[in-house]
N, C-alpha and C positions, 0 to 999 in steps of 0.2 A: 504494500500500500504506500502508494506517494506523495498522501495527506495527512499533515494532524490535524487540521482542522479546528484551533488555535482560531482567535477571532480578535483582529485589531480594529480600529476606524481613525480614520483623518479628517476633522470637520474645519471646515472652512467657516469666517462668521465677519459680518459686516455689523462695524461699528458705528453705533448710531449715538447724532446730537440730540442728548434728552428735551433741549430746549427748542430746537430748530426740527426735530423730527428730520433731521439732513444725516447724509454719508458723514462721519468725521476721518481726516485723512491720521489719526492720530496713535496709529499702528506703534509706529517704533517706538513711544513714550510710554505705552502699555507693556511691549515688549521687554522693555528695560527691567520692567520692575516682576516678570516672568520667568519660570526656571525655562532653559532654553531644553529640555530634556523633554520638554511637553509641549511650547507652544513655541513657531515660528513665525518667521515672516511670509508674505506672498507677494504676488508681483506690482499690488495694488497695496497703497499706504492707507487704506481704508479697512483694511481685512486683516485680521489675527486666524493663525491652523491653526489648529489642537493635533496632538497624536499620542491616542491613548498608549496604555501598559497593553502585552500580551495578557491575552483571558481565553476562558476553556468555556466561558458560559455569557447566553444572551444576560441574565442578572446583572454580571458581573459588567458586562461592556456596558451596561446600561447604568452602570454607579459612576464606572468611568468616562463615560459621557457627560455624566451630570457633575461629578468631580470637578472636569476641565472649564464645565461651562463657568461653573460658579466661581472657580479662580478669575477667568476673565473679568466675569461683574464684580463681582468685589473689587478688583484694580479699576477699572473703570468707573464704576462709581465716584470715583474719589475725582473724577474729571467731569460729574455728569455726564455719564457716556454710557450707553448699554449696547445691546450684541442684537442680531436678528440674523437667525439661522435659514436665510432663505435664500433662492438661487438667483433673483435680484432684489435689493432693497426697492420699495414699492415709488418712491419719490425721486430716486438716482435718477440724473442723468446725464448725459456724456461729460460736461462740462467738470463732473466731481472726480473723475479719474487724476490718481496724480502716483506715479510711478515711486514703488522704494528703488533707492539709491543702491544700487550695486551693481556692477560691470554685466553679470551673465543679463540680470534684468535688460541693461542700459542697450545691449546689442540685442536685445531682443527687439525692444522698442523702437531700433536702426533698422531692423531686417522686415517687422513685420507693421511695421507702422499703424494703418486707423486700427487694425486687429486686435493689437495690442491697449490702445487707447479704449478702450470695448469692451474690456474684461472685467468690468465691475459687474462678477458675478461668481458666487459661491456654489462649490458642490461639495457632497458626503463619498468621501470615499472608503469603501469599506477592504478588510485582507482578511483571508481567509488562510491560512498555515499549508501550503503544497513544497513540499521540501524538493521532491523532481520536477524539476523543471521541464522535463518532455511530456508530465500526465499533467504540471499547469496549464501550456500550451495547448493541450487534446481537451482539456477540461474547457478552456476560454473558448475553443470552436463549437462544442456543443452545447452550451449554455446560450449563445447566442441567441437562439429564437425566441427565448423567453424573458432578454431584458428590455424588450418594453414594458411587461407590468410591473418590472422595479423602475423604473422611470416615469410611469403614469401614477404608483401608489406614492413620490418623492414629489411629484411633479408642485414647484412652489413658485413660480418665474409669472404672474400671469403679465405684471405690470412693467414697464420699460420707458426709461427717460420719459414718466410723467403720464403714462395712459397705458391703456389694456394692450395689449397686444394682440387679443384674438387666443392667445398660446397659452396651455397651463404650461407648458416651460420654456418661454421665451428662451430660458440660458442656453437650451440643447441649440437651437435653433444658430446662438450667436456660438458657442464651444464648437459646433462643425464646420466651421470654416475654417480652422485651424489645418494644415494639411496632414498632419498625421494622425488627423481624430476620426472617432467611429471604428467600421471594421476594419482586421488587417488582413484581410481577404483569409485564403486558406493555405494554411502554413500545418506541413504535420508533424514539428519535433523542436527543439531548444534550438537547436544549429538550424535551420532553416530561419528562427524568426530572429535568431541573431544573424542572420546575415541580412533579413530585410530591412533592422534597423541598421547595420552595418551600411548598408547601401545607401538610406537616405541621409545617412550623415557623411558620406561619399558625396551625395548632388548638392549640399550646402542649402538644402531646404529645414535642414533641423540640426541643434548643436550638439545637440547629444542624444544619452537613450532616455534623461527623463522628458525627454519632450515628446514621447512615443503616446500621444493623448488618448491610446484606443479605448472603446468603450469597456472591452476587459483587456489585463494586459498581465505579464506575469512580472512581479514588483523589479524594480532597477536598482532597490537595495534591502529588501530584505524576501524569504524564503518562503515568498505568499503569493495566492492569484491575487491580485487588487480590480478589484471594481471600480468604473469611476463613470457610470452611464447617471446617475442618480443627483436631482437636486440638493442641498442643503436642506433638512427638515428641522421647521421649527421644532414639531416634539419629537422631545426623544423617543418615546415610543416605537414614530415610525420609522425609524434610523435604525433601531431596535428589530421591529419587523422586516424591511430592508435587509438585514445582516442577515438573520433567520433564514431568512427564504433564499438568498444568495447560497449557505453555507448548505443548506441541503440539496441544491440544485449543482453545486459541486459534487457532493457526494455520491447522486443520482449518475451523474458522468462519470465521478470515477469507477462506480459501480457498473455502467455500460461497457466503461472499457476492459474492466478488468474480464467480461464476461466473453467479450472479440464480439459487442454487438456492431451492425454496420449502422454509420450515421453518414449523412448527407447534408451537408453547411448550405444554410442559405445563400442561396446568389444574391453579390451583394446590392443591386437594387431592391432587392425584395426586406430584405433587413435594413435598409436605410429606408425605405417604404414605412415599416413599422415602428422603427425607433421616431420616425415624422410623425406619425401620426398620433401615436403615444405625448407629444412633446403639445401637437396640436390641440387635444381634449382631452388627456387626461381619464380621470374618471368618467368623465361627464356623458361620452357618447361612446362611439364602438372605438375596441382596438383590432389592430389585426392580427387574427389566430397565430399562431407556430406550427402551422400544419407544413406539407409539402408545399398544396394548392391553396396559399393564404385567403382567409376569408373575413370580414369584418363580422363582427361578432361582440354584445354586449360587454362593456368593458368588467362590470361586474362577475359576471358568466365566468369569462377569463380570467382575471385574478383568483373568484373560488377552483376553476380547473385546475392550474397549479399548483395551488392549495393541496387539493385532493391529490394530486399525483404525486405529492411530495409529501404523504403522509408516512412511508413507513418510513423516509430516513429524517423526517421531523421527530419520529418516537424514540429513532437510536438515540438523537442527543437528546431526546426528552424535552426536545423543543415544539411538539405542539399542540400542548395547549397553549402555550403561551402565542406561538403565530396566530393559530385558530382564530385567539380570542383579539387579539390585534388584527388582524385580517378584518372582523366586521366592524371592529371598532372602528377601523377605519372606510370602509364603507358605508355606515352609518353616520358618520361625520363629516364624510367628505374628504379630501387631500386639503396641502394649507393653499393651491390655487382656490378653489372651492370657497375656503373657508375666507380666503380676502376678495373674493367678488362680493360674497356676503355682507363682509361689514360694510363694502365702498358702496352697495346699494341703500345701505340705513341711510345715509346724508350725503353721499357723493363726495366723502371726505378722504384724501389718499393721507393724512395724518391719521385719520381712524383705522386703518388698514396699517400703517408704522408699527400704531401702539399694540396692534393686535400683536404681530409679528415678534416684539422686543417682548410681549408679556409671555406670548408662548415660548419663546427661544430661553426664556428664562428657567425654566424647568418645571414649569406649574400643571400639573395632570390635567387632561382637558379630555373631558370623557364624553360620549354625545347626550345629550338630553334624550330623555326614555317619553316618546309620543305619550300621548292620550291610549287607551285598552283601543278605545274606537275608530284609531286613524290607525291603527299598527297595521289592518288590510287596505290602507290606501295604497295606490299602486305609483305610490311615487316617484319621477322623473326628475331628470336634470331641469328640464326647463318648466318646471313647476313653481311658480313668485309667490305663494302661500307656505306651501312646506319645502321646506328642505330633506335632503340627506337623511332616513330614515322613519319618514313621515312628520318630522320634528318642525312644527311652527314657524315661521321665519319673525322677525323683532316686528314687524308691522302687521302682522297677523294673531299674533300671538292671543290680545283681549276678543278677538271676536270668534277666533276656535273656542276659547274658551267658554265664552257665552253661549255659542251655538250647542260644543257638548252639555253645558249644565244645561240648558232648558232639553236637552232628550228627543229622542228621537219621535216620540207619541207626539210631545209638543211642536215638532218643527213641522209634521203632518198636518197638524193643526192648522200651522201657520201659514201652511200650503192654503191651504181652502178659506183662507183671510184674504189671503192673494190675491186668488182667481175668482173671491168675489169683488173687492178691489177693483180690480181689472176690469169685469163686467160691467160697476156701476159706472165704471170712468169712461168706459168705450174704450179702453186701451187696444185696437186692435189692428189688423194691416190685409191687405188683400192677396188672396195667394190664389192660382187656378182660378179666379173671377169670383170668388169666396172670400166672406170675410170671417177672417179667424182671431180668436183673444192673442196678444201679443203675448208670446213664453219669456217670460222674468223668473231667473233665479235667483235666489234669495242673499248668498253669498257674496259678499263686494267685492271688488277690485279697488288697489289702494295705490297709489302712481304719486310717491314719494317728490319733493318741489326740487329737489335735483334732478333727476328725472324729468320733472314738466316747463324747467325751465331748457333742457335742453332740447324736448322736445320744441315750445318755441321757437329758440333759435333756428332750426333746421327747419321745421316748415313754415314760417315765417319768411325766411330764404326763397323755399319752393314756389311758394305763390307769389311773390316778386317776380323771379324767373318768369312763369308760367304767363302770370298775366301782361312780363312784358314782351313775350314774345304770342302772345295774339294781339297786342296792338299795332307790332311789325308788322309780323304774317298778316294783316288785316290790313294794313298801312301801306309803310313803307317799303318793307320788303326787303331790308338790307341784311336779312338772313339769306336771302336766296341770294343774293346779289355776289356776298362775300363766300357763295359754294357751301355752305354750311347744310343747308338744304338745299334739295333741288326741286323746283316747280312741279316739275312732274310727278313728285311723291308726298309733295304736299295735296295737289289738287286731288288725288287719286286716293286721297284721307276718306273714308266715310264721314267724318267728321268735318269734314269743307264746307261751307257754304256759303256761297257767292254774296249772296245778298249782306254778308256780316263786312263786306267790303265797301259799304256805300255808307254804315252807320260815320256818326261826327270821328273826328281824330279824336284824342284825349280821352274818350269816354271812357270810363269803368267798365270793361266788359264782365267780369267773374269777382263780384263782390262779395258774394261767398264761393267760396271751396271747401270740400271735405277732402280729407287724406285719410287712404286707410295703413294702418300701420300693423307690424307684427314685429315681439322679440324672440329669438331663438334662445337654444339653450344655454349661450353664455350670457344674455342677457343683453343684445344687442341691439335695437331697433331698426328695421326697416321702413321704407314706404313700397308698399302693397301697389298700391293705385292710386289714382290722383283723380277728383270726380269734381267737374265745373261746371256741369248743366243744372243739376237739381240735388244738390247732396242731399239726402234727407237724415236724420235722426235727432236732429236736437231736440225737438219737440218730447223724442222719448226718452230722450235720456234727461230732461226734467222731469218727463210724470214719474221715473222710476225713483228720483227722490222724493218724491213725494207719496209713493206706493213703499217706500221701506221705513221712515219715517212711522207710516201708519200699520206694518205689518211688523215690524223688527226695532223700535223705538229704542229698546235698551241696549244693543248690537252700543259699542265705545266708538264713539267720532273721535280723529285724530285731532290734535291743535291745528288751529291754520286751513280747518276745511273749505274748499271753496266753494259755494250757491250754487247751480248751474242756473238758477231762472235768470241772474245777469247775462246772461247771455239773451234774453229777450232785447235788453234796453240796449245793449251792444247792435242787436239785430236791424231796429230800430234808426237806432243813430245813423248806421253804416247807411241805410236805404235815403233815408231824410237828407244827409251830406250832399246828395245829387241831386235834389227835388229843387225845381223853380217853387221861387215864392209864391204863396197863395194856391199851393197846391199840394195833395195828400199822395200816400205810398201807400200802395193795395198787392195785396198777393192775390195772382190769377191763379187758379185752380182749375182742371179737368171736372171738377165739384164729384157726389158722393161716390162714383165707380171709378175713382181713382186709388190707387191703393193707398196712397199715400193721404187720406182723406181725413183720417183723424191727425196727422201733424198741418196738415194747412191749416185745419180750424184753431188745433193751439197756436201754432204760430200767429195765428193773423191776432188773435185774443189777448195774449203775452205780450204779443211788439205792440199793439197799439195798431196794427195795419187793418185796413177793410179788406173784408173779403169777397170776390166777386169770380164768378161764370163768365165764361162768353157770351151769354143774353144780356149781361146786367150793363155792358161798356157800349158807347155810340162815339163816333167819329163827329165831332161838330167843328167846322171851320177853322179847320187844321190839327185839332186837337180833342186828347181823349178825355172823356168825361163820364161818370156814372149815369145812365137811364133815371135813376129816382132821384132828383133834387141836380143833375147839372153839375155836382160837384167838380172840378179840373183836377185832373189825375196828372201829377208829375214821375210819378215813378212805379212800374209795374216790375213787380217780384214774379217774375215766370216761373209755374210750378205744374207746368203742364203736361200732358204724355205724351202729346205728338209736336210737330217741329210749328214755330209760331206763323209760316206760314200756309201750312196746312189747317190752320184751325180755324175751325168754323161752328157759329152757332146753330141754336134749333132750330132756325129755320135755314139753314143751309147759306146764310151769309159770310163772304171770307173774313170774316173781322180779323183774323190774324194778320190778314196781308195787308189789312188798312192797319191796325196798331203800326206794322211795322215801316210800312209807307210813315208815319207820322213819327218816329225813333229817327228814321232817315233825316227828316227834315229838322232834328234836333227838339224837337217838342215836348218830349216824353222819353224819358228813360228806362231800359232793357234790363233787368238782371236778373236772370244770368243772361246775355245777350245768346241769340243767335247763331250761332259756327265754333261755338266753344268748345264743342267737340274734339275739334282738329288735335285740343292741347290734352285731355282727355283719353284719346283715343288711343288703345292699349300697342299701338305700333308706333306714336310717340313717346310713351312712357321712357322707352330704354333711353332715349336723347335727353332725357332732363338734365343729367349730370350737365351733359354739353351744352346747353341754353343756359344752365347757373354762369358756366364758366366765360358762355357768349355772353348772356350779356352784365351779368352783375363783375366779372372778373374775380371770384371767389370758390373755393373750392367746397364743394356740397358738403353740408354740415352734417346729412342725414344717409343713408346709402342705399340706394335702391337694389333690389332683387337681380341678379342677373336674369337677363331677360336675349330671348334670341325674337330675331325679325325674317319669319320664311319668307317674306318674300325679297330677301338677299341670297343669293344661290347658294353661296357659301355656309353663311348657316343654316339655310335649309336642309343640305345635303347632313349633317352633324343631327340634327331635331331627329331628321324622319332615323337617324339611325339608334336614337334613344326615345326617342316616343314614351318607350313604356318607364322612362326613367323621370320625365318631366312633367311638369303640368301644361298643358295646350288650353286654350283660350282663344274665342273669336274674338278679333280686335276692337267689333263693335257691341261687344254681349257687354251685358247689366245684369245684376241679382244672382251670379253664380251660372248664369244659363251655359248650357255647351262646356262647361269645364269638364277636363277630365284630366284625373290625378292617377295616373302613368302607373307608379308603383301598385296602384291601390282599384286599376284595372283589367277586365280579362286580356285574354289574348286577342279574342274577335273583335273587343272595344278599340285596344291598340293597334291592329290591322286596320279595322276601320278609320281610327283619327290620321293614322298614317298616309290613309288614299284620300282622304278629306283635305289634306296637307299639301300633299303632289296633286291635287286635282284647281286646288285654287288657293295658293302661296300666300298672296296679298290677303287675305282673310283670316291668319292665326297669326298669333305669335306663341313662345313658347319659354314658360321659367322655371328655373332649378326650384324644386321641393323645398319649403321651409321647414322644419319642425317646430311649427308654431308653440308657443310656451303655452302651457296649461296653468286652469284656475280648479277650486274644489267648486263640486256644484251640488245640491242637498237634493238625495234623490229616496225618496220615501224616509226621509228623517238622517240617511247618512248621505257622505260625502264622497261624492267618487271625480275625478279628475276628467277635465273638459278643455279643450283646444281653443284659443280665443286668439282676437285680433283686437284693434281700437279703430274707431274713427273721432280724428279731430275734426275741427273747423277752424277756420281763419278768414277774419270779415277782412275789406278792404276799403279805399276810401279817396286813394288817388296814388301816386304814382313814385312816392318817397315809402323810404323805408319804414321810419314812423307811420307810415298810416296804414300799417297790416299789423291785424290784433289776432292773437291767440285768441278763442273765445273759451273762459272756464268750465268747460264741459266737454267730457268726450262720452261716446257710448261704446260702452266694450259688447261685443257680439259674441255670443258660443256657439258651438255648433253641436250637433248632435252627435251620440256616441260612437266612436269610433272613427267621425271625420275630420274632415282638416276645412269644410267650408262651410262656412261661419251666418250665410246669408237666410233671413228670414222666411225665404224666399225656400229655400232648401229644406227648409225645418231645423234650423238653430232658433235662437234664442239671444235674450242681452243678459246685463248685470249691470245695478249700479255702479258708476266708477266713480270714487275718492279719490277728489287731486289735493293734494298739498299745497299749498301756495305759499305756505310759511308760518310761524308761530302767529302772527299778529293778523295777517290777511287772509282774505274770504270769509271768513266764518259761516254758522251753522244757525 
């Protein structure tokens, strides 16, 4: 046997200003007062090593863990300075980099320049005792396929110079670009892989053998395989579980080898495939298997498989119960990516995410909270914004699981049929098949934190600048087409074109509301969905919904700073009024009671203060529009109609739309949402938004839209129709979810079909990557089972400066029905009241 199996670790730790919540560069002053037998230097004057004693037991590495740490803080204390064991400090960025002084460093810094300036970032390296260095060697090749889940269970990196990354371990991401990092292809003995470091310190790409960065490597000075694929972990524990699962996974090899099993090293795209994707998500979504034929597969799945397959040599060292129980514990918790998106979601603080880090690196046991008896069958997800990691509450949800468990399941049944008479008395309802059905409200809120809604703001506040300046071009001037941006010929061939939107005044307001619908995935990301200018409809219900939970859920805990949505009526109001010639009123036109949308025209028009009126009730007199009963002068028309305003005609078959719009032309009377709005709307402009921020505001999109393909460009046609079944396809002029079809979650005959629907007439789809829209709990016979949601804001407008686009305090979040991903009423989803935050002091309740 080639192993003892002796267990060391090397933890790297970034030194943090207690005061400034910053990097301190203050290494060597720490080190000074350090026995050098335990802690060194690293390349970065921000970072203190540690390296424990030889030990025979996970306990014992775990004393010695916590040993080393507390030396550090205690020395540092004395400078207000503490430690955070993570694989980047959450607030770092480039600029804190500052090299310790020593020649091997200084030539480093010469040879590899920004790489080097970039390494503000810690990892755990763990050594396991292989005295032979040919069964190290054989041992590092076939472990390979299974260090992603020590990578994704470490993974601490999500934040970088000041924002998310996307990455639960950004660090992996920046460590491979190192040229001698990752794998070292496949090498079968000592003398082989000394001659391949041999070699590149031959071509002047590396100075030596400890710069052999691979993700397992066998030590360069002492008589161990060393691991080093694995973040910095705040708790010891997982550094702890880490070693564990490392030292039997050796075992496991050497035990193959000793038996003359054959193994087979992954090619190394396929292992750099995995170690990416591991680095990418973390726990949160799928890793890729370690099979031959790699497959993506639940990351949880994955971690307990290894688990299981490393039970009998967990039992020889008597190490597993202790992984076992570290294994869920860590699943139930989360990794510390996980754990610092959490906090950065409570207040959008990256100092609260510091403090977490320094509190956990300190060595304080950090165990998960034990769910409710009742949510322990919830089927919780990553991208779940109620519970976390084990079905365990999240800080903004916390009082109202609570209330909903205490009042019981009998009672919340109860509360069902409060509701839905609620609902009946209020008319809450919408049209669906020519039918009019009670509006489905779930009882369970959404809560959208004022960090959170203030960024959202910002970014669709952007959007509809953009949007509405590029329909008064398109409408205009046309120096989008002019400057090649667009081409004529793919604008007029919009279904959302129309000519006539070309004659209305310059300057007008054409899209003075907009809705935006949004969705976050499961890092907690926000996109925009869709963009809708003609008729956005929901506000109206996503007032009556506080006013329907109010009266069915009264004791449900309101957060501080809640905001009203009914201000969103006098916003409604003002925005239409701003345009109105004097001595004259703002009315909302309506299709009247066979419109679906029949119950939010009447609140709207009741809320704003607007009249409400048909196409019988308007006359055209000497140039201008006026009500039939009393003559009143109508300056501005709220179009809320279902068909195009110059198709519309009343009961007795007169065009009134096409006089209304005869009289818009002549400036008389004002359109909103006008006419050809479409164009901007239309799901084959969506993908150009970014590029219309950047035409015309000169700013880079604050918000990110879905990737989106456009068939009728050959190019990506030919890519759609070969994934079909992978994407969602979308008629570019469909409304309410019509024609959708989500690829994965379709047959084969569905996908053949949208496929020739595709190649048959190109200009008519477009087609976008799958989101895995985040889930809410939804109270379903008294318990709570997990529901796919999306949001729609709005944004009033008012003229042509940036100031005069308002957030409106209210969004309606939509659910869908179980098992789907689409959300529209129309489909048989459903809403939810949604909780904006606005701040301690504003909106209220």
């Amino acid at each position: 046997m080639g192993a003892e199996f002796t267990l060391g670790a090397e933890e790297e730790l970034h030194l943090i200003d207690l005061d400034r919540w910053e990097l301190s560069a203050r290494a060597p002053q720490i080190l000074s007062r350090l026995p050098s037998e335990f802690y060194s230097a690293e390349i970065q004057r921000t970072t203190v090593e540690t390296n424990t004693a030889v030990v025979r037991s996970l306990s014992d590495l775990r004393e010695e863990l916590l040993r080393l740490r507390a030396g550090v803080i205690e020395v540092a204390a004395k400078e207000n300075l503490g430690v955070a064991a993570v694989g980047t400090a959450p607030r770092s960025t480039y600029a804190d980099f500052e090299l310790t002084s020593t020649g091997r460093y200084s030539r480093m810094q010469e040879q590899y320049r920004l790489l080097v300036d970039e390494q503000l970032i810690c990892g755990t390296q763990i050594h396991v005792g292989v005295a032979d260095r040919d069964v190290a060697v054989e041992i590092g090749q076939r472990i390979a396929r299974d260090l992603p889940v020590l990578l994704a269970l470490s993974a601490s990196s999500p934040y970088w110079n000041g924002q998310d990354t996307g990455y639960a371990s950004i660090r992996t991401i920046i460590w491979q670009r190192w040229p001698s990092a990752g794998s070292p292809g496949r090498v079968t003995s000592a003398a082989e892989y000394d001659q391949l470091i041999g070699d590149l310190i031959s071509s002047g790409v590396i100075a030596d053998a400890k710069m052999a960065y691979f993700d397992v490597r066998p030590s360069a000075h002492a008589p161990t395989l060393e691991l080093r694929v694995a973040d910095a972990c705040p708790l010891v524990d997982d550094a702890v579980l880490i070693a564990g699962l490392f030292r039997g996974m050796a075992r496991a090899a050497e035990l193959d080898i000793e038996a003359g099993r054959p193994y087979v090293a992954p090619l190394a795209p396929l292992h750099r495939a995995g170690i990416w994707q591991a680095a990418r998500s973390g726990l949160s979504r799928q890793l890729v298997d370690g099979t031959g034929r790699p497959r993506p597969r639940p990351a949880h799945d994955v971690v307990r498989d290894l688990v299981s397959r490393l039970r009998p040599q967990l039992e020889e060292f008597g190490d597993w119960e202790t992984v076992s129980d570290l294994t869920e514990t860590v699943l139930a918790r989360g990794n510390s990516a996980d754990r610092q998106r959490a906090a950065y979601a409570e207040r959008g603080s990256l100092e609260d995410v510091m403090r977490l880090v320094v509190e956990e690196s300190g060595g304080s046991e950090v165990r998960p909270d034990e769910a409710p008896p009742a949510l322990r069958r919830y089927r919780a997800r990553a991208g779940d914004e109620a519970l976390g990691p084990g079905s365990v509450p999240r800080p903004a949800y916390r009082g109202i699981v609570a209330t909903l468990q205490g009042l019981g399941p009998a009672e919340l049944r109860d509360r069902d049929s409060v509701r839905d008479d609620w609902v009946a008395r209020q008319g809450l309802t919408y049209a669906r098949d020519g039918e009019e059905r009670p509006f489905a409200v779930d009882l369970f809120p959404r809560v959208i934190g004022a960090h959170e809604w203030a960024g959202l703001e910002t970014g669709l506040t952007q959007r509809a600048w953009a949007l509405e300046s590029f329909l008064r071009d398109v409408y205009g001037e046309q120096r989008i087409l002019r400057d090649g941006v667009l081409s004529e010929d793919v604008v007029r061939r919009c279904p959302g074109w129309a000519e006539e939107a070309t004659r209305l005044p310059p300057g007008v307001v054409r899209a003075p509301v907009m809705g935006f619908d949004l969705v976050r995935n499961e890092y907690g990301g926000w996109r925009v969905l869709e963009d809708n200018l003609r008729s956005p409809s929901g506000v109206a219900y996503a007032v009556a919904l506080r006013g329907l939970m109010d009266a069915v859920l009264p004791e449900l805990p309101r957060p501080p700073g809640l905001a009203h949505p009914a201000a969103a009526y006098e916003l409604l109001r003002s925005t239409l009024l701003s345009s109105a010639q004097p001595g004259t009123r703002a009315v909302l036109l309506s299709s009247g009671p066979g419109s679906g949308a029949w119950f939010e025209h009447r609140r709207l028009a009741d809320g704003a203060g607007l009249g409400l009126v048909l196409p019988d009730d308007l006359d055209v007199t000497d140039g201008r529009v006026v009500h039939r009963d009393g003559g009143d002068p109508i300056g501005v028309l709220y179009l809320r109609i279902d068909v195009e305003l110059r198709d519309l005609v009343d009961g007795s078959g007169r065009p009134i739309g096409q006089q209304l719009l005869d009289v818009a032309i002549d400036g008389r009377v004002v359109l909103a949402n006008a006419p050809g709005n479409g164009i901007a709307d239309d799901k084959s402009t969506y993908p150009l938004v970014p590029e219309l921020i950047t035409y015309y505001l000169a700013e880079h999109p604050a918000l990110e839209s879905v990737p989106t393909y456009r068939t009728a460009d050959e190019i990506e046609r030919r890519g759609v129709l070969e994934r079909v079944g992978e994407l969602v396809t979308k008629p570019v002029d469909g409304y309410g979810g019509a024609g959708v079809l989500i690829g994965p979650a379709a047959t084969a005959a569905e996908v053949a079909q949208r496929r020739a629907e595709i190649a048959a007439g190109p200009d008519a789809w477009v087609a976008q990557e799958v989101v895995s829209l985040s889930s809410l709990p939804c109270l379903e016979a008294g318990r709570m089972e997990p529901r796919r949601v999306d949001l729609r804001a709005f944004v009033y407008l008012t003229g042509p400066r940036r100031e005069d686009y308002r957030l409106a305090p209210l969004a309606l979040t939509r659910v869908a029905p179980p098992g789907s991903l689409i959300v529209n009423s129309s489909r048989g989803g459903g809403a939810k009241d949604t909780w904006i935050v606005t701040g301690p002091t504003e909106g209220g309740h």
